[in-house]
C-alpha positions as CSV (number, residue, x, y, z in Angstrom):
1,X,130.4,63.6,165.5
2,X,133.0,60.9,164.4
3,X,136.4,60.8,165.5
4,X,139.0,61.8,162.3
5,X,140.0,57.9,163.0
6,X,136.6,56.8,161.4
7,X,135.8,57.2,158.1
8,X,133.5,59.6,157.2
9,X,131.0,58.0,154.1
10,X,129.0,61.6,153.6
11,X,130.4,64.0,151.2
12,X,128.7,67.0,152.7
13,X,130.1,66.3,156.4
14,X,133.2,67.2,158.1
15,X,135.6,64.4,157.9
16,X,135.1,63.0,154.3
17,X,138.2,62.1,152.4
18,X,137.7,63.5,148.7
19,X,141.2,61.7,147.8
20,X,139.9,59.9,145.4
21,X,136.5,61.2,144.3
22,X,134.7,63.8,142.5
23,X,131.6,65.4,144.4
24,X,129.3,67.2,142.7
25,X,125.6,67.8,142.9
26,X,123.5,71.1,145.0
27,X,124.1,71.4,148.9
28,X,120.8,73.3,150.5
29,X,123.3,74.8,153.3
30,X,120.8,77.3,155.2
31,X,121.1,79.1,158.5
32,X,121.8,77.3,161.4
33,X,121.1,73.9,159.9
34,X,122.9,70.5,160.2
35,X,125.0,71.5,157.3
36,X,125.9,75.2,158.5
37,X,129.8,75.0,160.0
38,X,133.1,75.6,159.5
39,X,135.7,73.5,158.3
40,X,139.4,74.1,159.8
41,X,142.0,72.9,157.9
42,X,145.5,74.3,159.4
43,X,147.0,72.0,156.9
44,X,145.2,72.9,154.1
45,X,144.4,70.3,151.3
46,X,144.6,68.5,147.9
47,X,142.2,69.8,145.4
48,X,140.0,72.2,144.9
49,X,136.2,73.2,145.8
50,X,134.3,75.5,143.7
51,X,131.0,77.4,145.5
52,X,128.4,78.7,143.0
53,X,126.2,81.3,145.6
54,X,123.0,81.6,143.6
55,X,121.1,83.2,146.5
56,X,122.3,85.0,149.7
57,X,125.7,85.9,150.7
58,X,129.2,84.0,150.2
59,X,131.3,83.5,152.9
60,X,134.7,85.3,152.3
């Protein structure tokens, strides 16, 4: 994993600054996959994200 130093250039991985962009498109997040973890933000953030769960179970 990078350090928070480096810049992170995929969207869908910890680490990505969304400062400046817009990210939209479908993210295939399934069980135990490479795209299956949790985020911790104790400072919280700029912006928003918006989840759409179209099959299975929300987090929450």
């Amino acid at each position: 994993m990078k350090s928070m130093a480096e810049a992170q250039n995929d969207p869908l991985l910890p680490g990505y600054s969304f400062n400046a962009h817009l990210v939209a498109g479908l993210t295939p997040i399934e069980a135990n996959g490479y795209l299956d973890f949790f985020i911790d933000r104790p400072l919280g953030m700029k912006g928003y994200i918006l989840n759409l769960t179209i099959r299975g179970q929300g987090g929450g």
